[in-house]
PDBQT receptor file of N, H, CA, C and O in Angstrom, charges set to zero:
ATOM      1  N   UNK A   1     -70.368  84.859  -0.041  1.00  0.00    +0.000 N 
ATOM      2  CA  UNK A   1     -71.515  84.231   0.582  1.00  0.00    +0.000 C 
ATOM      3  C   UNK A   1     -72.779  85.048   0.349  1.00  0.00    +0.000 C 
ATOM      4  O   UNK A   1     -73.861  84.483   0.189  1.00  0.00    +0.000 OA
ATOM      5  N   UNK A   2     -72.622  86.673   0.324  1.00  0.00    +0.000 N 
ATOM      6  H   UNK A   2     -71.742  87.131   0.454  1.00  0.00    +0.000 HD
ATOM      7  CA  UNK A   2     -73.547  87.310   0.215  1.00  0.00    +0.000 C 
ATOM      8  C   UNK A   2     -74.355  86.888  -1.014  1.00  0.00    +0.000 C 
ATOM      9  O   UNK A   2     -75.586  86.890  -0.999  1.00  0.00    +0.000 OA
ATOM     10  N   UNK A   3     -73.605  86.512  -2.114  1.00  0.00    +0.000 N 
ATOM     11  H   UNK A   3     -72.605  86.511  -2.126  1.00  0.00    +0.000 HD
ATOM     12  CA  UNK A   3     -74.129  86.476  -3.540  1.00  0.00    +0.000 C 
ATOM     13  C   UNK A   3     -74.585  85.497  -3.836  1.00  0.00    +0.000 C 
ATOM     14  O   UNK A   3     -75.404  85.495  -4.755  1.00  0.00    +0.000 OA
ATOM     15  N   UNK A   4     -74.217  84.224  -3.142  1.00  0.00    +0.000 N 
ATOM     16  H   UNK A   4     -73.552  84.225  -2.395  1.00  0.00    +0.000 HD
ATOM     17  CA  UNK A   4     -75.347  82.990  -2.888  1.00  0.00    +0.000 C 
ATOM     18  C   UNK A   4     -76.527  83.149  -2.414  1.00  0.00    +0.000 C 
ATOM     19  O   UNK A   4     -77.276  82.457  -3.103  1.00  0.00    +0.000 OA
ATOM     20  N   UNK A   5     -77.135  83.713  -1.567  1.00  0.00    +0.000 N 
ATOM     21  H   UNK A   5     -76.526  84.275  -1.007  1.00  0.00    +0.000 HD
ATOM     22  CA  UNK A   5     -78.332  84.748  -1.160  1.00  0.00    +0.000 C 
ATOM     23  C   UNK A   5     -79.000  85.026  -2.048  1.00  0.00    +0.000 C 
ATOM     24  O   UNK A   5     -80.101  84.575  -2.362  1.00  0.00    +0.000 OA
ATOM     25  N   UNK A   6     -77.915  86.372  -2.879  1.00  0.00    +0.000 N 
ATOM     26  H   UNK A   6     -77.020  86.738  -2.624  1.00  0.00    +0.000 HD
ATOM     27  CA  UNK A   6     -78.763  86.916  -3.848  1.00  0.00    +0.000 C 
ATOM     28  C   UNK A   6     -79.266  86.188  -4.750  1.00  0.00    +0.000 C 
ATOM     29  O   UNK A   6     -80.445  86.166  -5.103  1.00  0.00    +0.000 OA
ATOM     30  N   UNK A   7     -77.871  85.205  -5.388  1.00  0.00    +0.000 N 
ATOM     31  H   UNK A   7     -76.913  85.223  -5.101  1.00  0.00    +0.000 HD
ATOM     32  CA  UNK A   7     -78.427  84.237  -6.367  1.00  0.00    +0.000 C 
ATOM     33  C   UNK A   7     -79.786  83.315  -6.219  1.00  0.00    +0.000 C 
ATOM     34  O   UNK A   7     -80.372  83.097  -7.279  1.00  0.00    +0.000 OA
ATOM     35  N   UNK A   8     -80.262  82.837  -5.206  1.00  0.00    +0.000 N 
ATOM     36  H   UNK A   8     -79.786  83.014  -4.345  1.00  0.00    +0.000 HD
ATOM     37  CA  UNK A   8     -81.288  82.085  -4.242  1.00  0.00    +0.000 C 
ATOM     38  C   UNK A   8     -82.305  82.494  -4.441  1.00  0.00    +0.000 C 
ATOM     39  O   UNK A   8     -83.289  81.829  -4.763  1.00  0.00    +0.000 OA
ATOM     40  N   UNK A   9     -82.237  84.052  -4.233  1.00  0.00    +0.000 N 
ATOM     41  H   UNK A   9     -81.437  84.593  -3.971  1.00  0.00    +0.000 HD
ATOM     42  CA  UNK A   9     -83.649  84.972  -4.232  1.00  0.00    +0.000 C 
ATOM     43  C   UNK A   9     -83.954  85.038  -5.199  1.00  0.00    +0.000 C 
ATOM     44  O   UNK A   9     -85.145  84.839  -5.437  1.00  0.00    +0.000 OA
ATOM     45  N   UNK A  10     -83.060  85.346  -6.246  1.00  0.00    +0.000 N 
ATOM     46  H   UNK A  10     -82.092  85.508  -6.052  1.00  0.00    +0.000 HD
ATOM     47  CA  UNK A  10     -83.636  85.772  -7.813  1.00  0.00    +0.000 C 
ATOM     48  C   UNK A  10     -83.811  84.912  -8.585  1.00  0.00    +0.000 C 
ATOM     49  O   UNK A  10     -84.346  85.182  -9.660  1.00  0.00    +0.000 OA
ATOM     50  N   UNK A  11     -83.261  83.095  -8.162  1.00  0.00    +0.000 N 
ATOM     51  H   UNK A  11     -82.826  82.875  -7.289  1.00  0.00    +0.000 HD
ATOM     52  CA  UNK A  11     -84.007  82.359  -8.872  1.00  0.00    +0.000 C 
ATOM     53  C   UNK A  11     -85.639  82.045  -8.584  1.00  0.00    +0.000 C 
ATOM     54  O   UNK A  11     -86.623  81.900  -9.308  1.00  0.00    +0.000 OA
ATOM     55  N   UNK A  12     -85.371  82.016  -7.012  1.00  0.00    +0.000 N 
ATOM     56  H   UNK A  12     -84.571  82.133  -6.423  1.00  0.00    +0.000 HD
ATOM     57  CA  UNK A  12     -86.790  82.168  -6.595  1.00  0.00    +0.000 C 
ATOM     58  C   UNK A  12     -87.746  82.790  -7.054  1.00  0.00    +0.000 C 
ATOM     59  O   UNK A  12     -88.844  82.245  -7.165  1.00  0.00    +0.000 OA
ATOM     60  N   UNK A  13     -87.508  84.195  -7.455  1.00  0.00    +0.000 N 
ATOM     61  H   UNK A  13     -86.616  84.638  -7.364  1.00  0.00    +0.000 HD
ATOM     62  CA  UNK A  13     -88.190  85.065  -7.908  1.00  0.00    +0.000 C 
ATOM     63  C   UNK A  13     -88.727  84.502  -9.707  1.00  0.00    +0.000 C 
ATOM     64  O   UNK A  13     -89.815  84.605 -10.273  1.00  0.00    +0.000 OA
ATOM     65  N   UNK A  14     -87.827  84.102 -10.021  1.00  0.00    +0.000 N 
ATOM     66  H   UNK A  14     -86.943  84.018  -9.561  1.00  0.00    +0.000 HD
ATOM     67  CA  UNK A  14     -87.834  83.793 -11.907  1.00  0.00    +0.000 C 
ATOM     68  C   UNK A  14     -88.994  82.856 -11.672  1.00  0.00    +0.000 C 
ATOM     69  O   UNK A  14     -90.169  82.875 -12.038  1.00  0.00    +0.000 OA
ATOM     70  N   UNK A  15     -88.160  81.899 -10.826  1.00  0.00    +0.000 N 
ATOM     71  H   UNK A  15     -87.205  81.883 -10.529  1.00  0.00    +0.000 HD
ATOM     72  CA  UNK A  15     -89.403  80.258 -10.446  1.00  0.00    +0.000 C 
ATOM     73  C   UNK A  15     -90.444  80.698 -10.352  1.00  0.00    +0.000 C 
ATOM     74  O   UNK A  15     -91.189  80.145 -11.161  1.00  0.00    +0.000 OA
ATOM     75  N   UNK A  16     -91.007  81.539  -9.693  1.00  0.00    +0.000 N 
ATOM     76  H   UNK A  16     -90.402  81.988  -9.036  1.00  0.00    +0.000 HD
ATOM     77  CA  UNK A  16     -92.353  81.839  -9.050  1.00  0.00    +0.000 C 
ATOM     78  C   UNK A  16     -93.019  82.764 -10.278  1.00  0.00    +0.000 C 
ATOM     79  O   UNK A  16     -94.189  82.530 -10.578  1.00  0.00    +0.000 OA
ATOM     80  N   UNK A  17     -92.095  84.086 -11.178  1.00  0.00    +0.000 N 
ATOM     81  H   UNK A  17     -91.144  84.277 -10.935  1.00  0.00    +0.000 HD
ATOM     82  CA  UNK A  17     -92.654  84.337 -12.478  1.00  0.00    +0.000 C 
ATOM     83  C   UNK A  17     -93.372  83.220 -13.608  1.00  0.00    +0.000 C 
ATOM     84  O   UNK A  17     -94.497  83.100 -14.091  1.00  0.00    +0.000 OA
ATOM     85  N   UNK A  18     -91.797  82.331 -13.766  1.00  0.00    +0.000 N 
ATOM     86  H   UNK A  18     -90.882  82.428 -13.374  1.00  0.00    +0.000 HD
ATOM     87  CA  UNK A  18     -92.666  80.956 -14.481  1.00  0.00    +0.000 C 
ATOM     88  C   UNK A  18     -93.567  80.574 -14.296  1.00  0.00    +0.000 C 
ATOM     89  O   UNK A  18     -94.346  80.455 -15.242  1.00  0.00    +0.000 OA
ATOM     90  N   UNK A  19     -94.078  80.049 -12.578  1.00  0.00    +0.000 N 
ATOM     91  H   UNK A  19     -93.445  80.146 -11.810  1.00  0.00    +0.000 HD
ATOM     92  CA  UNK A  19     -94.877  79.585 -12.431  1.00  0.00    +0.000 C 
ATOM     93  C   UNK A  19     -96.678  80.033 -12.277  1.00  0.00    +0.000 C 
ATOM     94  O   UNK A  19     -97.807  79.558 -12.153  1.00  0.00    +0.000 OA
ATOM     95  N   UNK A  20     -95.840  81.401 -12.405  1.00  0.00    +0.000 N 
ATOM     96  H   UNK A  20     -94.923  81.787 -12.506  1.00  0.00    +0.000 HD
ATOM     97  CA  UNK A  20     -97.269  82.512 -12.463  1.00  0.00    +0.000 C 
ATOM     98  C   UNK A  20     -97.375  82.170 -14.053  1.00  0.00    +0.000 C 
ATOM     99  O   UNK A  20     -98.291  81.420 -14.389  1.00  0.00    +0.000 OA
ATOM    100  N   UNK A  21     -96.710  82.551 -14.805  1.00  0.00    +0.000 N 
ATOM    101  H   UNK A  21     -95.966  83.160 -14.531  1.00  0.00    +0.000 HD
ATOM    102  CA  UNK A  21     -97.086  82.225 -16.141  1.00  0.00    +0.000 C 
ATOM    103  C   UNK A  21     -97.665  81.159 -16.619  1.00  0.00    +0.000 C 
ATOM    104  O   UNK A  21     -98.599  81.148 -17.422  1.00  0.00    +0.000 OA
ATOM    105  N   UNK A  22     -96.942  79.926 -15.973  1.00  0.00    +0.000 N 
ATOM    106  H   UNK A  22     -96.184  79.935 -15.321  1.00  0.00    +0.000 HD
ATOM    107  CA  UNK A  22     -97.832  78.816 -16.827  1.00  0.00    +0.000 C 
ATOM    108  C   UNK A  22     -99.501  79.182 -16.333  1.00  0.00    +0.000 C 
ATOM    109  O   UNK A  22    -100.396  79.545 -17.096  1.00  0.00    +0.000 OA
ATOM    110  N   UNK A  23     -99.590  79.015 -15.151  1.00  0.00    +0.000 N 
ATOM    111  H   UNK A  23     -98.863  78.720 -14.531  1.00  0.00    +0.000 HD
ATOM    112  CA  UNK A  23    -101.612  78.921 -14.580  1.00  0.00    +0.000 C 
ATOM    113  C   UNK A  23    -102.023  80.099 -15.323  1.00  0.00    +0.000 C 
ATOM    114  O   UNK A  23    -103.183  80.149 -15.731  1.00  0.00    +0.000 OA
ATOM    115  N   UNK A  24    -101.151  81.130 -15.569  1.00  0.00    +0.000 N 
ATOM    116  H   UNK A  24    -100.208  81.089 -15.238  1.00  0.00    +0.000 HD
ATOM    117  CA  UNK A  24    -101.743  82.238 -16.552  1.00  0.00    +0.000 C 
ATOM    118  C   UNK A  24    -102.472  81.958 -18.187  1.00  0.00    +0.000 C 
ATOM    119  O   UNK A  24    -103.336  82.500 -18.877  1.00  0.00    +0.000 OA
ATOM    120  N   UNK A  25    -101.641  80.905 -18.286  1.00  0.00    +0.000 N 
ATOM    121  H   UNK A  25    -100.938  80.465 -17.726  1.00  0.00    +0.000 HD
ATOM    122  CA  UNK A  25    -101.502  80.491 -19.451  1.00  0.00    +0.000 C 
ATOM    123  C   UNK A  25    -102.327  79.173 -19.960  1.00  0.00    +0.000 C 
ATOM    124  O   UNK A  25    -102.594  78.977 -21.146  1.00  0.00    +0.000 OA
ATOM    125  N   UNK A  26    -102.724  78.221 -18.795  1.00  0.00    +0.000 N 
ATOM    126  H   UNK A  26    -102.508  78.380 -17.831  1.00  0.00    +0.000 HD
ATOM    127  CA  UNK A  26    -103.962  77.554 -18.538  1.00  0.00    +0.000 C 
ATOM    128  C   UNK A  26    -104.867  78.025 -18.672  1.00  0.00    +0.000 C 
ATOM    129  O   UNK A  26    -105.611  77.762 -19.617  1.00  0.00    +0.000 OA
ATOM    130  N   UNK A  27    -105.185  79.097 -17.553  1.00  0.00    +0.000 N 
ATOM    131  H   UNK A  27    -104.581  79.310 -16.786  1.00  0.00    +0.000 HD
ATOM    132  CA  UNK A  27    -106.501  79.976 -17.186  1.00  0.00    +0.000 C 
ATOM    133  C   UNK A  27    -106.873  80.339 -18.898  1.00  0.00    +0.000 C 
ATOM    134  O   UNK A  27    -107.771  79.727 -19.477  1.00  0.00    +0.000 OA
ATOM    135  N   UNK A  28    -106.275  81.116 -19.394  1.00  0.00    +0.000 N 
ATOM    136  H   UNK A  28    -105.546  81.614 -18.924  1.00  0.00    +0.000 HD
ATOM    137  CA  UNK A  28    -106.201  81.769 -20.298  1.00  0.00    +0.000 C 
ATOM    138  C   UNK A  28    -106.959  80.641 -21.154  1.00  0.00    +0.000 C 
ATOM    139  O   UNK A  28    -108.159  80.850 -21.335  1.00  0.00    +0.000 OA
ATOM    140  N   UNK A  29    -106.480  79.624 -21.631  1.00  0.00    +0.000 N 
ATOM    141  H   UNK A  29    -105.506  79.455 -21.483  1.00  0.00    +0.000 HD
ATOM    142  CA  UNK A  29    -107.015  78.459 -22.379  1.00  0.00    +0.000 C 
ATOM    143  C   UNK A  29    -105.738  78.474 -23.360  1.00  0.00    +0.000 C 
ATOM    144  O   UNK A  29    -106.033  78.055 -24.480  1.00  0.00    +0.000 OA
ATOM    145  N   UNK A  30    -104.637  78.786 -23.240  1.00  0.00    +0.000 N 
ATOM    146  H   UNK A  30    -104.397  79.126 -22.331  1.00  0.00    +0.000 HD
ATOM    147  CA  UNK A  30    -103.454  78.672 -23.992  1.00  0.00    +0.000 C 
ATOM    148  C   UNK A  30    -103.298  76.883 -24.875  1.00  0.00    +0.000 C 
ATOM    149  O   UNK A  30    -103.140  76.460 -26.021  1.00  0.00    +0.000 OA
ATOM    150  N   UNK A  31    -103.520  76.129 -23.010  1.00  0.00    +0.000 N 
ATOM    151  H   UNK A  31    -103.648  76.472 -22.080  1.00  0.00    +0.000 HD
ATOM    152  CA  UNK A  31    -103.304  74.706 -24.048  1.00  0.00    +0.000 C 
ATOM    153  C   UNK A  31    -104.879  74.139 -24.236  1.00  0.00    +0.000 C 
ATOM    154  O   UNK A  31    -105.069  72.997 -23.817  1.00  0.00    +0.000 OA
ATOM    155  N   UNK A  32    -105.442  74.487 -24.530  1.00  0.00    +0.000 N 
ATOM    156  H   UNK A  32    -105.289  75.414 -24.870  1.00  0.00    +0.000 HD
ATOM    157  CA  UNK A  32    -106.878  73.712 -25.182  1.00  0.00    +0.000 C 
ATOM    158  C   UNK A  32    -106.872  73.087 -26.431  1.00  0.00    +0.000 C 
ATOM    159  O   UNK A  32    -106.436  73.751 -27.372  1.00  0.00    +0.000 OA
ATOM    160  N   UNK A  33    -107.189  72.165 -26.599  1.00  0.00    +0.000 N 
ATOM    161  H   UNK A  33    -107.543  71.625 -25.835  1.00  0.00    +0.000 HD
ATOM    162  CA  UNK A  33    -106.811  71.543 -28.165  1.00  0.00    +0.000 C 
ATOM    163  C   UNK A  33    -108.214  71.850 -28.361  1.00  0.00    +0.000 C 
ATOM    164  O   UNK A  33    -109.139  71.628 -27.579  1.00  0.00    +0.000 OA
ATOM    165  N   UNK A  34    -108.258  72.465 -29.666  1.00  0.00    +0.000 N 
ATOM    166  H   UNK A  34    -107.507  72.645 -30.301  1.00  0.00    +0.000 HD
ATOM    167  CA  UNK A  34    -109.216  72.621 -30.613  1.00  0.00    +0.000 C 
ATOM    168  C   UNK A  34    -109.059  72.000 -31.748  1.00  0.00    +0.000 C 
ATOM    169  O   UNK A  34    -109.946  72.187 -32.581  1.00  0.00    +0.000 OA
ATOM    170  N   UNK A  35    -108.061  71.212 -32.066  1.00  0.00    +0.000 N 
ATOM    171  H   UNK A  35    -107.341  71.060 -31.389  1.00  0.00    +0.000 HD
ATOM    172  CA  UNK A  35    -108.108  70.551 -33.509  1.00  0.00    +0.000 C 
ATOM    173  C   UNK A  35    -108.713  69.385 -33.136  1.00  0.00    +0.000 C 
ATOM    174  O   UNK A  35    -109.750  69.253 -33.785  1.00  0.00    +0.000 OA
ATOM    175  N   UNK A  36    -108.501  68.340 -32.262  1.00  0.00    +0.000 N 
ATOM    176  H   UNK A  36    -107.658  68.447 -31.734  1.00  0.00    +0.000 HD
ATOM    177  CA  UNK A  36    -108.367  67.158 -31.967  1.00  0.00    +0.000 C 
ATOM    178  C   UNK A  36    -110.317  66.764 -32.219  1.00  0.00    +0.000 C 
ATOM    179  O   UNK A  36    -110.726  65.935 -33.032  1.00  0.00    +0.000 OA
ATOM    180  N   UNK A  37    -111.327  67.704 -31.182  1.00  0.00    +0.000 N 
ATOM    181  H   UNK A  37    -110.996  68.377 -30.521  1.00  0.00    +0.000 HD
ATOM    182  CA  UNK A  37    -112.484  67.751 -31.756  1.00  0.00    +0.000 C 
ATOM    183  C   UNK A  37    -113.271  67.701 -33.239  1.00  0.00    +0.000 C 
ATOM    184  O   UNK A  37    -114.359  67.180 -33.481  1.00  0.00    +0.000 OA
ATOM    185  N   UNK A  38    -112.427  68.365 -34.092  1.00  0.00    +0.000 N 
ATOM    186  H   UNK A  38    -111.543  68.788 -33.895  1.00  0.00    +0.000 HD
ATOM    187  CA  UNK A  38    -112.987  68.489 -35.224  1.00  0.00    +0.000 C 
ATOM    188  C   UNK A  38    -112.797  67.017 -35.780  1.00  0.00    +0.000 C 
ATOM    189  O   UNK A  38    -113.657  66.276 -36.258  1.00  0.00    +0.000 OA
ATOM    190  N   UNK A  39    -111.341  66.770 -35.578  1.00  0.00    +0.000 N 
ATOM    191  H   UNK A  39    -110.642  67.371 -35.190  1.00  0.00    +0.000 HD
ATOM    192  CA  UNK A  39    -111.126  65.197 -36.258  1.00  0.00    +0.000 C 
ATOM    193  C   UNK A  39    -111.377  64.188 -36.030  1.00  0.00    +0.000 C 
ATOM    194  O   UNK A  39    -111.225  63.177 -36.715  1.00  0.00    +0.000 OA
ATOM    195  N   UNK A  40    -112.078  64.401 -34.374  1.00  0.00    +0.000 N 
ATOM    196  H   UNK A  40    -112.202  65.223 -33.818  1.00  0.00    +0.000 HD
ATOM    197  CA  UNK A  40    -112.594  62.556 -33.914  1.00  0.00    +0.000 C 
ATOM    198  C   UNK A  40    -113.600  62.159 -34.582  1.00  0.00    +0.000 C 
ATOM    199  O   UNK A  40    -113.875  60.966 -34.454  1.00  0.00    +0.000 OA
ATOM    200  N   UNK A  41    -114.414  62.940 -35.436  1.00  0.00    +0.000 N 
ATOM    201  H   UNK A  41    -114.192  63.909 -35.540  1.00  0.00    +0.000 HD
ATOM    202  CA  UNK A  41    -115.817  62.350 -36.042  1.00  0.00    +0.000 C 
ATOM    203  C   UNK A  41    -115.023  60.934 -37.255  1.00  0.00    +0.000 C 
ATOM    204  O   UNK A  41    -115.307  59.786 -37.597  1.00  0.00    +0.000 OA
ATOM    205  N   UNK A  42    -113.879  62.009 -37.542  1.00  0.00    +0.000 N 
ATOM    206  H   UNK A  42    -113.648  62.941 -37.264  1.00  0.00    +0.000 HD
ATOM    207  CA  UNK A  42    -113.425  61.097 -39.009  1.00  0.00    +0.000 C 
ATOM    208  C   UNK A  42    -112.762  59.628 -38.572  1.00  0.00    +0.000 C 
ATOM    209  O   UNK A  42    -112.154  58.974 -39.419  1.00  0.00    +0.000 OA
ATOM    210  N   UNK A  43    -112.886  59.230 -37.437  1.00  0.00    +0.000 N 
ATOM    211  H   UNK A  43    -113.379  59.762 -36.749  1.00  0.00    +0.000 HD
ATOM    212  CA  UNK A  43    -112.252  58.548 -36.717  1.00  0.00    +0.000 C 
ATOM    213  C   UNK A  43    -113.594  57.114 -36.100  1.00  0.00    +0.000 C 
ATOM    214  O   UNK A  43    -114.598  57.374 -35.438  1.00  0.00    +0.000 OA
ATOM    215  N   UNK A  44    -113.225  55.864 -36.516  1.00  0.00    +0.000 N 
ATOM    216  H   UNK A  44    -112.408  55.653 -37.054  1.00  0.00    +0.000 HD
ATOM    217  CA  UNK A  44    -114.066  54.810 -36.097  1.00  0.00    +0.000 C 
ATOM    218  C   UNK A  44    -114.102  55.157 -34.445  1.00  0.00    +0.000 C 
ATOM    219  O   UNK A  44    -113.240  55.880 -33.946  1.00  0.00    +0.000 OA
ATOM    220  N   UNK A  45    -115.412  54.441 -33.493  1.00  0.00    +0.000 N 
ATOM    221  H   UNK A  45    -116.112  53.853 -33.898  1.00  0.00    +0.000 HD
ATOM    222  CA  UNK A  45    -115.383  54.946 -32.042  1.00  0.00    +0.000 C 
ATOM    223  C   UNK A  45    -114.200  53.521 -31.892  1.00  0.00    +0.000 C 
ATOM    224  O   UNK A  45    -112.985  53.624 -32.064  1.00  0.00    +0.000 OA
ATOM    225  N   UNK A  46    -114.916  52.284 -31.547  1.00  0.00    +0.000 N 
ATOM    226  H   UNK A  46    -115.903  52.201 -31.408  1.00  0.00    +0.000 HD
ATOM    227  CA  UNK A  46    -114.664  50.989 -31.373  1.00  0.00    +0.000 C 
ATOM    228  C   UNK A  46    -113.606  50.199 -32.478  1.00  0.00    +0.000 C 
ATOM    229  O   UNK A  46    -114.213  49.448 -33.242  1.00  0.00    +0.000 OA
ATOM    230  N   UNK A  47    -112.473  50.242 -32.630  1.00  0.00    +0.000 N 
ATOM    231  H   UNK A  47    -111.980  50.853 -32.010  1.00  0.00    +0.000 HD
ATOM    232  CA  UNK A  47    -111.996  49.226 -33.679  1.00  0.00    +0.000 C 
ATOM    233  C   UNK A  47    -112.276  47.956 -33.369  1.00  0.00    +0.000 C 
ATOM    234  O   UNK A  47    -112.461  47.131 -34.265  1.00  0.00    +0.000 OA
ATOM    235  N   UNK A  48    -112.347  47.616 -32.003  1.00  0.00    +0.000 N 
ATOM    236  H   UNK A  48    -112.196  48.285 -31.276  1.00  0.00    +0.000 HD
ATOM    237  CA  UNK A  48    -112.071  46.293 -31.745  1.00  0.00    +0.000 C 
ATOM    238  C   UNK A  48    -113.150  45.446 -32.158  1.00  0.00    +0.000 C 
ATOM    239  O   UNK A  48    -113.165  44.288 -32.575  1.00  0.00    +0.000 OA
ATOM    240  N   UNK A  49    -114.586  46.799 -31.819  1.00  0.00    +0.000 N 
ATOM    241  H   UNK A  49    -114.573  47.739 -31.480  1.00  0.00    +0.000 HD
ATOM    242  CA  UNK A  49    -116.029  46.435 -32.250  1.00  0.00    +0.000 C 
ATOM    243  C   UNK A  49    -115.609  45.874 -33.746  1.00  0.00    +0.000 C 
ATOM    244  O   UNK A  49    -115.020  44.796 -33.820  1.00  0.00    +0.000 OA
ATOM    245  N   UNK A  50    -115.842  46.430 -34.626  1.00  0.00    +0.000 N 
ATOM    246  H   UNK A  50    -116.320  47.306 -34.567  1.00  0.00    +0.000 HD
ATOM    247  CA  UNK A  50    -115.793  46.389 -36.052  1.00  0.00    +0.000 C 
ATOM    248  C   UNK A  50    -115.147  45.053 -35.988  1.00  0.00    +0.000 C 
ATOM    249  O   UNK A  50    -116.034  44.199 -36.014  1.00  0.00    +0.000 OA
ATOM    250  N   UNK A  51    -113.771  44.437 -35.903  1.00  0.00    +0.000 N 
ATOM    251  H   UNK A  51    -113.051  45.131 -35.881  1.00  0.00    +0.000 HD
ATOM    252  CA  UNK A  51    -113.198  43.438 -36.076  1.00  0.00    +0.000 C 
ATOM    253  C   UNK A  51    -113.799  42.282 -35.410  1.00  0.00    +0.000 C 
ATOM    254  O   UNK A  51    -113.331  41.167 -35.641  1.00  0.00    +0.000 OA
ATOM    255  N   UNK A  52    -114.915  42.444 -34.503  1.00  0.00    +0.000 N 
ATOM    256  H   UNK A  52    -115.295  43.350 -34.315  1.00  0.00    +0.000 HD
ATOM    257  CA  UNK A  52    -115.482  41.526 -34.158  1.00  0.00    +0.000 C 
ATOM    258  C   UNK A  52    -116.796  40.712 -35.331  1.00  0.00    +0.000 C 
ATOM    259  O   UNK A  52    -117.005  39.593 -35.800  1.00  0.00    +0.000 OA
ATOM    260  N   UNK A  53    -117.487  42.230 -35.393  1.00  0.00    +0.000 N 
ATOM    261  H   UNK A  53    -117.317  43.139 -35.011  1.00  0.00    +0.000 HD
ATOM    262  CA  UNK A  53    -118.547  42.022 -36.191  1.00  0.00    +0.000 C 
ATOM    263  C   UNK A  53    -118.220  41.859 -37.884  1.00  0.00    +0.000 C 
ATOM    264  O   UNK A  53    -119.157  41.613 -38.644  1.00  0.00    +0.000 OA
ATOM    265  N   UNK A  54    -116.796  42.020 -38.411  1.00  0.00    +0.000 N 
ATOM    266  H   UNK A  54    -116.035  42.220 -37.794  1.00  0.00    +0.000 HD
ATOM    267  CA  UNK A  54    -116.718  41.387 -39.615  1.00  0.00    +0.000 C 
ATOM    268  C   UNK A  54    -116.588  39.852 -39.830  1.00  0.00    +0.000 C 
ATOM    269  O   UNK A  54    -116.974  39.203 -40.802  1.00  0.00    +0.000 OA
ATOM    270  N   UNK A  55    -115.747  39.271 -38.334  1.00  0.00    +0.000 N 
ATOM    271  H   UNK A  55    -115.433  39.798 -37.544  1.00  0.00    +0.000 HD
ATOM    272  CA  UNK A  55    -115.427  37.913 -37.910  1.00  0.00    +0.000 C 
ATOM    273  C   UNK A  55    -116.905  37.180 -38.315  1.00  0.00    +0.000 C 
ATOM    274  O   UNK A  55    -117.048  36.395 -39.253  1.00  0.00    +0.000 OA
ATOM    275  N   UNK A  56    -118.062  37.663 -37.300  1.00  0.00    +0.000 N 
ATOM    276  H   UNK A  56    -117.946  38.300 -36.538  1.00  0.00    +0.000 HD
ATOM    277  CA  UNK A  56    -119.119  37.094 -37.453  1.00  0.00    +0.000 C 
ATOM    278  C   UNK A  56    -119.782  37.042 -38.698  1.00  0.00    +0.000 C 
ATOM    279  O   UNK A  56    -120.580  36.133 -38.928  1.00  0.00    +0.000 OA
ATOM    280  N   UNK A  57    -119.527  37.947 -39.545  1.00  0.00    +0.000 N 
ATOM    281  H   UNK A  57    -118.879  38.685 -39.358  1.00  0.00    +0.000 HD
ATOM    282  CA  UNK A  57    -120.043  37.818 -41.034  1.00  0.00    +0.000 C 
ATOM    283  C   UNK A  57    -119.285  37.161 -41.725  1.00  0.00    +0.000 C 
ATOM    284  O   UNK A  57    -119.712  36.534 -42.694  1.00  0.00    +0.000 OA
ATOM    285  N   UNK A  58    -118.084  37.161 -41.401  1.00  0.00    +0.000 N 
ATOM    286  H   UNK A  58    -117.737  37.670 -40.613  1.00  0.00    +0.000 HD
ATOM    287  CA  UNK A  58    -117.621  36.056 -42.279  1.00  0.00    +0.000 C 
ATOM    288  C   UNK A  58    -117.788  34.892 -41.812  1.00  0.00    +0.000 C 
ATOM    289  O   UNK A  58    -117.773  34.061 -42.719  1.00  0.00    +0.000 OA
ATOM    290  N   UNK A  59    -118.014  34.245 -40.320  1.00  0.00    +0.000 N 
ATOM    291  H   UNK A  59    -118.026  34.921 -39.583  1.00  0.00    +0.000 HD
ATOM    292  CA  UNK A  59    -118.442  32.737 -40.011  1.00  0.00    +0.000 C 
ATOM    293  C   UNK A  59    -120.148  32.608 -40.335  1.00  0.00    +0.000 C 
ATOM    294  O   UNK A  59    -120.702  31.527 -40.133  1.00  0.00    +0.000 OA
ATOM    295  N   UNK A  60    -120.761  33.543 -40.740  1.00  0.00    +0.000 N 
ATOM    296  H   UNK A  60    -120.311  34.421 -40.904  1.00  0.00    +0.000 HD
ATOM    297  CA  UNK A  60    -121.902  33.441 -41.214  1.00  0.00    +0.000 C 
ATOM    298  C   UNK A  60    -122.122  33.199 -42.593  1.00  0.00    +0.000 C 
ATOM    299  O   UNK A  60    -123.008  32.407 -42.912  1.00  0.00    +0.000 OA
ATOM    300  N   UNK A  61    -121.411  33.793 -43.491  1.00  0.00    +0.000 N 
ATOM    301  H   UNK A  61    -120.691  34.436 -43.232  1.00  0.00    +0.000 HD
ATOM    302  CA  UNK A  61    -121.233  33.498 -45.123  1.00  0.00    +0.000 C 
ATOM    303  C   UNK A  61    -120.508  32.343 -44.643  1.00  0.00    +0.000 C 
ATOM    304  O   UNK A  61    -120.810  32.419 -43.452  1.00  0.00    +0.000 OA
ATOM    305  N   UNK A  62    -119.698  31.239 -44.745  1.00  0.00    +0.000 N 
ATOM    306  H   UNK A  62    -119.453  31.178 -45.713  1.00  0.00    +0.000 HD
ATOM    307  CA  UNK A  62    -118.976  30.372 -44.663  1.00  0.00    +0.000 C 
ATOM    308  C   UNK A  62    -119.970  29.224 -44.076  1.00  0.00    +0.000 C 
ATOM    309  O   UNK A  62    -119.689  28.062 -44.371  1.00  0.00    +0.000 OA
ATOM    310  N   UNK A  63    -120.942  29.433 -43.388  1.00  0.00    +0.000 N 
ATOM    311  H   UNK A  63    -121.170  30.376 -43.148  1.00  0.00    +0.000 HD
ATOM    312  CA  UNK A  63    -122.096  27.853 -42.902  1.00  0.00    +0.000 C 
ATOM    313  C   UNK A  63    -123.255  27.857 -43.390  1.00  0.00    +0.000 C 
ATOM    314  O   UNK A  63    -124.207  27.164 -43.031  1.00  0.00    +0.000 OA
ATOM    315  N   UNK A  64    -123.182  29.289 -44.920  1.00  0.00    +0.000 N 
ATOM    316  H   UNK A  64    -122.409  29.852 -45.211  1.00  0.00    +0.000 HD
ATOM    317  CA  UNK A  64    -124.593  29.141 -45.632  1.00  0.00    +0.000 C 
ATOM    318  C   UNK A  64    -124.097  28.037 -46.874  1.00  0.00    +0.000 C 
ATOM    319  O   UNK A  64    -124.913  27.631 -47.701  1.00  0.00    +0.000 OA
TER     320      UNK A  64
C-alpha cells in the first residue's frame, strides 16, 4: 500500500515537470510558426472571390 503512495507522488511530480515544460516551451516561442507567414503572400486571399468574378466575365463576353 505504501508504494501506491509513492507511485501517486512521483507521477504527480513527472505530471507537474511536463507541465512546467510545455508553458516553458510556449513562453519560450517553441511553437510559433514562422514558415506559414512567409508563404501566405504566394497564396490567393478569396478563392471564392475570384470564381465569382471570372463567372461574370464570362456572362459578359457571351451577351456582347
Amino acid at each position: 500500500m505504501e508504494v501506491i503512495f509513492m507511485l501517486v507522488g512521483f507521477s504527480l511530480m513527472v505530471a507537474l515537470l511536463f507541465l512546467g515544460l510545455f508553458f516553458w516551451a510556449v513562453r519560450d516561442g517553441q511553437y510559433d510558426d514562422g514558415h506559414t507567414p512567409a508563404m501566405r503572400i504566394l497564396f490567393d486571399k478569396n478563392k471564392d472571390n475570384t470564381k465569382e468574378q471570372s463567372k461574370t466575365t464570362n456572362t459578359k463576353n457571351n451577351t456582347d
